[in-house]
C-alpha positions as CSV (number, residue, x, y, z in Angstrom):
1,X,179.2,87.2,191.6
2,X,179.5,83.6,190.4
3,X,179.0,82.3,187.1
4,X,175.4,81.1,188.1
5,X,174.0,84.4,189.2
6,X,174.8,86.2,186.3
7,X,173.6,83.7,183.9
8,X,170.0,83.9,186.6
9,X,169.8,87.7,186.3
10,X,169.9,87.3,182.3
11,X,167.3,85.1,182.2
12,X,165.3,86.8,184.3
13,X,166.0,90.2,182.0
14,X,165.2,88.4,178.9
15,X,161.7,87.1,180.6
16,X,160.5,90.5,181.8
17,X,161.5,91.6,177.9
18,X,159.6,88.7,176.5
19,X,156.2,89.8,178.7
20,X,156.5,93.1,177.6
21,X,156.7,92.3,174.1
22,X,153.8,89.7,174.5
23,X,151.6,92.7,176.0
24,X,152.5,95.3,173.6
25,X,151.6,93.4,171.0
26,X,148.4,92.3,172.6
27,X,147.2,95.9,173.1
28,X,148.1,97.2,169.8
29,X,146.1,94.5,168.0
30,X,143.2,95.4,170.3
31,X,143.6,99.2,169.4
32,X,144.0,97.9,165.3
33,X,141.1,96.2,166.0
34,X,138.8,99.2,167.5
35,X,140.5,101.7,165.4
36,X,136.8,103.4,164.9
37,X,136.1,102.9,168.6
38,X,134.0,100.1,170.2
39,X,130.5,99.5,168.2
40,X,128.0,98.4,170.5
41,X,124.0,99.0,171.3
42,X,123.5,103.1,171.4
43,X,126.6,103.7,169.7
44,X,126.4,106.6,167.3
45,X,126.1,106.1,163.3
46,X,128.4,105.6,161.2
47,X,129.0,108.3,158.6
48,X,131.2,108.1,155.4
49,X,131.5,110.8,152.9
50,X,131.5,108.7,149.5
51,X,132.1,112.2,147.1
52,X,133.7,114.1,147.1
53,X,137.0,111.9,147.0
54,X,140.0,113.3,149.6
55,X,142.1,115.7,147.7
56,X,139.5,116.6,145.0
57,X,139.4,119.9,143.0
58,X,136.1,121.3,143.1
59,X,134.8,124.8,141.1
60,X,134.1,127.6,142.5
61,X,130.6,129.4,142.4
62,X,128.7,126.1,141.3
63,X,127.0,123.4,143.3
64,X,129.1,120.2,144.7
65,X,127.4,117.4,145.5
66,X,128.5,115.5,148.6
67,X,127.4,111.9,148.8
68,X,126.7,110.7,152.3
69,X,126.0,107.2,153.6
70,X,125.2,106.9,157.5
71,X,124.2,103.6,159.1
72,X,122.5,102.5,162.7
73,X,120.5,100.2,163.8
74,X,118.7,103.0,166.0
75,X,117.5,104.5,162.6
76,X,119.5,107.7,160.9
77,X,117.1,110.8,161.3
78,X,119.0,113.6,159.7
79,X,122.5,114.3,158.4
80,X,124.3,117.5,157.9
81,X,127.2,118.2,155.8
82,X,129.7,121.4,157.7
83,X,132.6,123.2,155.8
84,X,135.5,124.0,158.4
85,X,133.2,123.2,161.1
86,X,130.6,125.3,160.3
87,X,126.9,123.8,159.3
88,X,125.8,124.5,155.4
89,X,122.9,122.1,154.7
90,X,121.2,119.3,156.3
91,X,118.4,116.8,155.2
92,X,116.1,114.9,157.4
93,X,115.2,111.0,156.9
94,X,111.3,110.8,155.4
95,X,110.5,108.5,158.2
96,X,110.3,109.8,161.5
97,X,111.6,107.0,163.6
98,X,114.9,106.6,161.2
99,X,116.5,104.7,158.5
100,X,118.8,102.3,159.2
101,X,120.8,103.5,156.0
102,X,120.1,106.7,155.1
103,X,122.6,107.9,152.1
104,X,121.4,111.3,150.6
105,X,123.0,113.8,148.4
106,X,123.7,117.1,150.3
107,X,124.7,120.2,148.1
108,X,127.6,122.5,148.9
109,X,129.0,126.4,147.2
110,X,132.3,127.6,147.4
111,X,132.4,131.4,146.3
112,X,136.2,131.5,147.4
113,X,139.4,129.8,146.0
114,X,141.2,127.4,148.8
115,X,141.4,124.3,150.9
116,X,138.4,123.1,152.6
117,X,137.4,120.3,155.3
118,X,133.9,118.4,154.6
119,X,132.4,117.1,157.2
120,X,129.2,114.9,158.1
121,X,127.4,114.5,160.9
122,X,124.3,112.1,161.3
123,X,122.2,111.5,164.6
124,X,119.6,109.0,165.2
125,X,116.7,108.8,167.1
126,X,118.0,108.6,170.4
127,X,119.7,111.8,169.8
128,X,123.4,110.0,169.5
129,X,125.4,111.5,167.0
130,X,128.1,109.7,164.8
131,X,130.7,112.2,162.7
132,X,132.2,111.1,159.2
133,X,136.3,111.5,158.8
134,X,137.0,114.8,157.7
135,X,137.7,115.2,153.6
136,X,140.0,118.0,152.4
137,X,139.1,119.4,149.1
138,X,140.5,122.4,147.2
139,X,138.1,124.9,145.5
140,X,139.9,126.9,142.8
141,X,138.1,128.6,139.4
142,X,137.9,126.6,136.1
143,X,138.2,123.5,138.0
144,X,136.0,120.3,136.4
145,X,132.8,120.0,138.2
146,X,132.6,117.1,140.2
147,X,129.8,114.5,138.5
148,X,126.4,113.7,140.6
149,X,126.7,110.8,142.3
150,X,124.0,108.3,141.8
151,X,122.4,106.9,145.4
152,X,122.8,102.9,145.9
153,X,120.7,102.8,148.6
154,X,119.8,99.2,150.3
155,X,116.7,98.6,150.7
156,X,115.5,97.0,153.7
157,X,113.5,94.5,151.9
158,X,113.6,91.9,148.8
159,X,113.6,94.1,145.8
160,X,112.0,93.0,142.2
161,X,113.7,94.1,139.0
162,X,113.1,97.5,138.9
163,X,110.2,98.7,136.1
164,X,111.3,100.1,132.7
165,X,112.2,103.2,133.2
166,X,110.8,105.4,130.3
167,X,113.6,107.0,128.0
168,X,113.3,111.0,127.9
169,X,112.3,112.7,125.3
170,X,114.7,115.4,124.1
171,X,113.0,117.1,121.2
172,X,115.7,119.6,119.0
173,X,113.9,121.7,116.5
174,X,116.5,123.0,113.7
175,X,115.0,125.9,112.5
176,X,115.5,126.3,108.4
177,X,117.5,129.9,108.3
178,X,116.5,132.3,105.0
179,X,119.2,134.0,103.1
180,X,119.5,137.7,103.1
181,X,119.6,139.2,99.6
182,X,122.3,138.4,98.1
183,X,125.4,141.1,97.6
184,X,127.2,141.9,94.7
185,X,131.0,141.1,95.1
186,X,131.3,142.9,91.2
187,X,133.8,145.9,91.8
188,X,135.0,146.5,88.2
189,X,134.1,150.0,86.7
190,X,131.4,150.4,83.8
191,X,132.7,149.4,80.8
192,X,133.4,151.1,78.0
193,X,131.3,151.0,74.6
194,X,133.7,149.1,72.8
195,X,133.9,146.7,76.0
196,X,132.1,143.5,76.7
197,X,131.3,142.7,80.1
198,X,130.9,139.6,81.9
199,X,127.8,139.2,84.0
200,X,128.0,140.4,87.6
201,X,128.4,137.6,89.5
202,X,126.9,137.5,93.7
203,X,127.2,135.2,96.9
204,X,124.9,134.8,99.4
205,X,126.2,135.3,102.7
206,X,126.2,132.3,105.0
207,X,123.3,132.7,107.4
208,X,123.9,133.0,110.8
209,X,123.5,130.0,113.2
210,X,120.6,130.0,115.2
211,X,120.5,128.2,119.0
212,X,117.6,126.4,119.4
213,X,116.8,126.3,122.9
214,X,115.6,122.4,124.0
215,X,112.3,122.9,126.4
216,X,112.4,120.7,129.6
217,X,110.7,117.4,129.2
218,X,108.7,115.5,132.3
219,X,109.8,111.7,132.6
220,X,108.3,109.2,136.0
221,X,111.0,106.6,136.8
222,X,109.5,103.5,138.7
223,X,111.4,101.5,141.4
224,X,109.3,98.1,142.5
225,X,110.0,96.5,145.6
226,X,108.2,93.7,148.0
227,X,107.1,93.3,151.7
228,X,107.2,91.0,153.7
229,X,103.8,90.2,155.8
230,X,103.8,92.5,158.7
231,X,106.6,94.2,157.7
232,X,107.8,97.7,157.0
233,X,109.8,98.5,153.9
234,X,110.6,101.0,151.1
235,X,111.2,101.4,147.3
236,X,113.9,104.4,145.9
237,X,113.3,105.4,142.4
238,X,116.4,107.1,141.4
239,X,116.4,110.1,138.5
240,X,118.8,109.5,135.5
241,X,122.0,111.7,134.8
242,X,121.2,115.0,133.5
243,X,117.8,115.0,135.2
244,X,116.4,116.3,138.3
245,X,113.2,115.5,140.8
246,X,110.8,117.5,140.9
247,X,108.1,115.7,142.9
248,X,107.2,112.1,143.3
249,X,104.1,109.6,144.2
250,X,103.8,105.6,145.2
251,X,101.8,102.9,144.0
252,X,100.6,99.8,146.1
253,X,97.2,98.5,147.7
254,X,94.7,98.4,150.7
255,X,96.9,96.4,152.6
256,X,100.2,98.7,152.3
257,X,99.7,102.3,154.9
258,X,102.4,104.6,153.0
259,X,104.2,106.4,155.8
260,X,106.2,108.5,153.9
261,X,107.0,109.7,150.4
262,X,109.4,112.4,149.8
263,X,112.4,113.8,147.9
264,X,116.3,111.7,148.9
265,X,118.5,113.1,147.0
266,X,118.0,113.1,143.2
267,X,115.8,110.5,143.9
268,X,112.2,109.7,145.3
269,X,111.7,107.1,148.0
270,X,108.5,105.8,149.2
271,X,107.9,103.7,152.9
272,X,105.3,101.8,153.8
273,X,104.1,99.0,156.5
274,X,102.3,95.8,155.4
275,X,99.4,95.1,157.3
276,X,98.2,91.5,156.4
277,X,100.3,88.5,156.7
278,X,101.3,88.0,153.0
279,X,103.4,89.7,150.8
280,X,102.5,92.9,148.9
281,X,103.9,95.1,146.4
282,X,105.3,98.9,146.8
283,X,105.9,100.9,144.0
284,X,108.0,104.5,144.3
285,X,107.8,107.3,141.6
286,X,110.2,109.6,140.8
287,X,109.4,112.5,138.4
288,X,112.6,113.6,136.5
289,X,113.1,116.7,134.9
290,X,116.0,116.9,132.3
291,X,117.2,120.4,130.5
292,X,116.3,122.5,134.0
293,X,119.5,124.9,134.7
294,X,118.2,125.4,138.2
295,X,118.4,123.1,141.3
296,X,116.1,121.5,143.3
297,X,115.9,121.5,147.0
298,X,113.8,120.0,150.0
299,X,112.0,122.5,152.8
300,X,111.0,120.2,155.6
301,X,108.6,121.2,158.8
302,X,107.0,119.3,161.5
303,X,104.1,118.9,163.7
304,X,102.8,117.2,166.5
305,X,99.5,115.5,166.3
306,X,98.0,114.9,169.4
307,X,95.7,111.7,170.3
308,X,92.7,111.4,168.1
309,X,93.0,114.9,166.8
310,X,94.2,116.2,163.3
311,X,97.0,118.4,162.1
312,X,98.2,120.1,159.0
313,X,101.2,121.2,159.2
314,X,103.0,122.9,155.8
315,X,106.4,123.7,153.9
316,X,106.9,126.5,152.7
317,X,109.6,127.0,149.5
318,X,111.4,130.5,150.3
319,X,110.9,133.9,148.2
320,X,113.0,133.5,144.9
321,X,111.9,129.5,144.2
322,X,109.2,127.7,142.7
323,X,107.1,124.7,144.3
324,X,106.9,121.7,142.2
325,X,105.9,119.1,144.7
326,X,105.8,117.5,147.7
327,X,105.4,114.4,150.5
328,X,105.0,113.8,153.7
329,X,106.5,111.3,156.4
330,X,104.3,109.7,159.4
331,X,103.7,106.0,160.7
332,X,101.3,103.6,160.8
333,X,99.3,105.0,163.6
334,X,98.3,107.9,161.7
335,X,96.0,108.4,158.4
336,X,97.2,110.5,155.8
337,X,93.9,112.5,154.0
338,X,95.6,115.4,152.8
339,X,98.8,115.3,150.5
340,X,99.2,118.5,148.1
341,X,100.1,121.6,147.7
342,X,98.7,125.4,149.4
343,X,100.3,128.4,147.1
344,X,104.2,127.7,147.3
345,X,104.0,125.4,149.8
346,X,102.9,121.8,150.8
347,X,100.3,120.8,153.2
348,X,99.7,117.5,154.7
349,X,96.6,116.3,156.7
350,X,97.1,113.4,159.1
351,X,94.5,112.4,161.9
352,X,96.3,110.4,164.8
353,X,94.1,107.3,165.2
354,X,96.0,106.5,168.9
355,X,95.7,107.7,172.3
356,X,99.6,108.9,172.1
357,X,101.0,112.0,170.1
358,X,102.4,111.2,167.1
359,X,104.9,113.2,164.9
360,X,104.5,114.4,161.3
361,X,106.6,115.8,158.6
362,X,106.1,117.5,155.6
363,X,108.3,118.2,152.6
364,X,108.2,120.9,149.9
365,X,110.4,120.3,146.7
366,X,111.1,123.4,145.2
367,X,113.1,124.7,142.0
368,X,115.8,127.3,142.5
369,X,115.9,129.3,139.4
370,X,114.2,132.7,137.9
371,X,111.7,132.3,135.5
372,X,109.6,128.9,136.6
373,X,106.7,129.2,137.8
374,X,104.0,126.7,138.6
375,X,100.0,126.3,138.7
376,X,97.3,123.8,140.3
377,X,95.0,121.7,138.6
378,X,92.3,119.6,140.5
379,X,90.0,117.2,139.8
380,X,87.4,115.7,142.3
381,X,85.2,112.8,142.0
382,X,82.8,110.7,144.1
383,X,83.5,107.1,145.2
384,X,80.6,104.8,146.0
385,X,80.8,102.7,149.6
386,X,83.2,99.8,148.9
387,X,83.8,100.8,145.5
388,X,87.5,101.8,144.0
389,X,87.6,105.1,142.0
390,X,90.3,107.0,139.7
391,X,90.9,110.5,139.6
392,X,92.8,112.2,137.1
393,X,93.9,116.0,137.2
394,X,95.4,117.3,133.9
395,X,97.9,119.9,133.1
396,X,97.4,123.0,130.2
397,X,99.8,122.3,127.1
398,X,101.8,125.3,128.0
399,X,102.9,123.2,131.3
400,X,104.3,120.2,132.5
401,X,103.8,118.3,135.6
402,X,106.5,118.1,138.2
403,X,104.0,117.1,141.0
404,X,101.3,115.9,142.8
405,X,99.1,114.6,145.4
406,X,95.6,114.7,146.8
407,X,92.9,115.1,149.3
408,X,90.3,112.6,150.5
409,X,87.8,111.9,152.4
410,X,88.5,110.1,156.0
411,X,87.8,106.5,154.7
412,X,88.9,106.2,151.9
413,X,92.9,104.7,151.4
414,X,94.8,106.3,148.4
415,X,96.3,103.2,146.9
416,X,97.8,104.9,143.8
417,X,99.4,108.5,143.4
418,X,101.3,109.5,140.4
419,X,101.6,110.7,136.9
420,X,100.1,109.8,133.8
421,X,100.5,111.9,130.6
422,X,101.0,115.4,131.5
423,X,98.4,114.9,134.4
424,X,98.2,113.5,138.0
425,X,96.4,110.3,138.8
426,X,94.8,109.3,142.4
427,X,93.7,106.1,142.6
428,X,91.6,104.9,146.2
429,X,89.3,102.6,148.1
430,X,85.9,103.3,150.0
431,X,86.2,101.1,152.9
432,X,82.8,102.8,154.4
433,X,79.2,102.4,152.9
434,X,78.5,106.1,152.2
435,X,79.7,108.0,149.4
436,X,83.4,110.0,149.8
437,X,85.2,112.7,148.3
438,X,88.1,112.6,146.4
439,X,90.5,115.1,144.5
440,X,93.7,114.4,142.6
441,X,96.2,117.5,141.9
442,X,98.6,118.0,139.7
443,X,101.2,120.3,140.3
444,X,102.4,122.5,136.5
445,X,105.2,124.2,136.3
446,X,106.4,126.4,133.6
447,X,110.6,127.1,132.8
């Protein structure tokens, strides 16, 4: 072989090894780049568990909160939460065609020591289901609790600075202990005649420490937010630490159709669409609870509500809990009339205004602890053809309010739902000539 041939045969060897290095690079910055697979129109959601962190210690036999965030343009409709693949709770989005971020708290007991694989799965309306990576945590006794995480949820719209948020009131009575008689520590015999004796001497004994128990106190948190002309968009008024929701209402006008107001998390959010062309305000209620040892939880049912017909469809809170309020997700092509609570359960009425069927969901909060237990108070008023008119339903003094809601005449548009004192407030328009109904509730609960 001649001097020329080799030198041609390592050339060509050193260009086949250059091409081949050219192309794997090129495919593994395509793969670096689509690590989570391709994104693209009817992809599934994206899902991140935000708490607990990878590698966390978590109690045993107490409640962990697990913080999920789930994305898609296609609207998030429910996420659940599984432990070594196997499903433990779940919580549906408050508006029935989706969020397109959706980031609730789910709740999660380990009653055994070990190692443990979180999971979250979130589907959207189309059905299409997007998983979260799977977080290993270790469950072992004594461990620190892991602290609540707060929801940051993004509103779809401009929000305003949020309302002042009024400061609970924690009231500590010290109870001013009496002393018992007080006993002799004199243990020298009698004297003798001749003797002189000092004066016995006593000390009190130190009373004994009494708890005083701190009674739960009944705070509303506001959240302010505005929408855009013809637009839809929502308001998420988030509970403080060391408080939980308990129920919820919204705020807003005769141009704003509230499709849904329920419980997200520790936190109450509130949707609605704008029907004019300017821009309107929507306010979202939380009512916080602090000193409750108990939890809260959502019950959620559904309905369909077929074409110019009605429906009522209701939560029930299981055997064991106590209902302390409620909401309700629809859309704009329905009218909410009915918005409170039946027994131990809540009951929405919704009357589908198109010639399609329309679906309707109803939530039930409801406090998981012995001892609560809750009442109804009602007010109902008459409102004058195209007049406004405020109801107010109060609580007794041995009961707070957790809750609320209303009924009202077909007609009239509930503008204003929420809490005032220790009562329930229902604020609405006539839009007929002839005199309506209308009846504010107020859900009390005692702990």
């Amino acid at each position: 072989m001649t001097q020329e041939q080799k030198l041609a045969i390592i050339a060509g060897t050193l260009g086949v090894i250059v091409l081949l290095c050219v192309a794997a690079f090129a495919l593994a910055t395509f793969f670096s780049r689509n690590a989570g697979g391709p994104i693209a129109t009817g992809a599934g959601p994206q899902v991140l568990i935000k708490s607990p962190q990878q590698g966390a210690t978590v109690p045993i036999n107490q409640d962990v909160p697990v913080q999920v965030s789930a994305s898609d343009s296609n609207g998030v409709i429910r996420i659940e939460l599984y432990v070594n693949g196997t499903q433990v709770a779940s919580e549906s989005s408050p508006n029935t065609q989706g969020l397109q971020s959706f980031s609730p708290t789910l709740t999660w007991r380990p009653t055994n020591p070990g190692n443990y694989g979180l999971q979250a799965r979130a589907v959207n309306r189309n059905n299409v289901t997007g998983e979260s990576a799977v977080i290993q945590v270790t469950a072992q006794a004594n461990a620190t609790p892991q602290p609540t995480p707060t929801n940051s949820p993004t509103p779809t719209n401009t929000p305003l600075p949020p309302a002042s948020s009024p400061t609970p009131i924690i009231i500590v009575v010290t109870a001013t202990p009496t002393a018992p008689p007080p006993t002799s520590t004199n243990t020298r015999p009698p004297p003798s005649p001749t003797a002189t004796s000092l004066p016995p001497t006593s000390t009190a004994v130190p009373p004994t420490a009494t708890r005083t128990s701190v009674p739960p106190v009944s705070t509303q948190v506001l959240k302010q937010a505005t929408i855009n002309g013809n637009d839809n968009g929502q308001a998420i008024a988030a509970c403080p630490g060391g408080t939980k929701v308990t129920g919820g209402g919204f705020g807003g006008d005769v141009s704003l159709t509230i499709t849904g107001s329920a419980m997200q998390g520790n936190a109450w959010q509130v949707l609605a669409k704008n029907t004019s062309g300017t821009s309107h305000q929507l306010i979202a209620l939380a009512i916080c609870v602090s000193n409750l040892p108990g939890t809260t939880t959502q019950v959620f049912a559904q309905a369909s509500v077929q074409p110019n017909a009605t429906a009522t469809p209701t939560a029930q809170c299981p055997s064991g809990s106590t209902l302390t309020g409620g909401g309700y997700g629809s859309n704009a092509q329905q009218i909410v009339y009915a918005n409170s609570n039946v027994g131990n359960a809540w009951q929405v009425g919704s009357k589908n205004i198109t010639t399609t069927a329309q679906t309707l969901n109803v939530f039930a909060v409801c406090y998981n602890s012995a001892g609560a237990s809750s009442t109804t108070a009602n007010k109902q008023s008459d409102v004058n053809g195209g007049a406004n008119a405020t109801v107010t339903a109060d609580c007794p003094a041995d009961k707070i309010v957790t809750g609320g809601g209303y009924t009202a005449a077909q007609g009239l548009v509930v503008t204003n739902s929420s809490k005032t004192g220790n009562s329930w407030q229902v604020s609405a328009t006539n839009g007929l000539t002839s005199t309506l109904s209308l009846t504010a509730v107020a859900v009390c609960t005692g702990f």
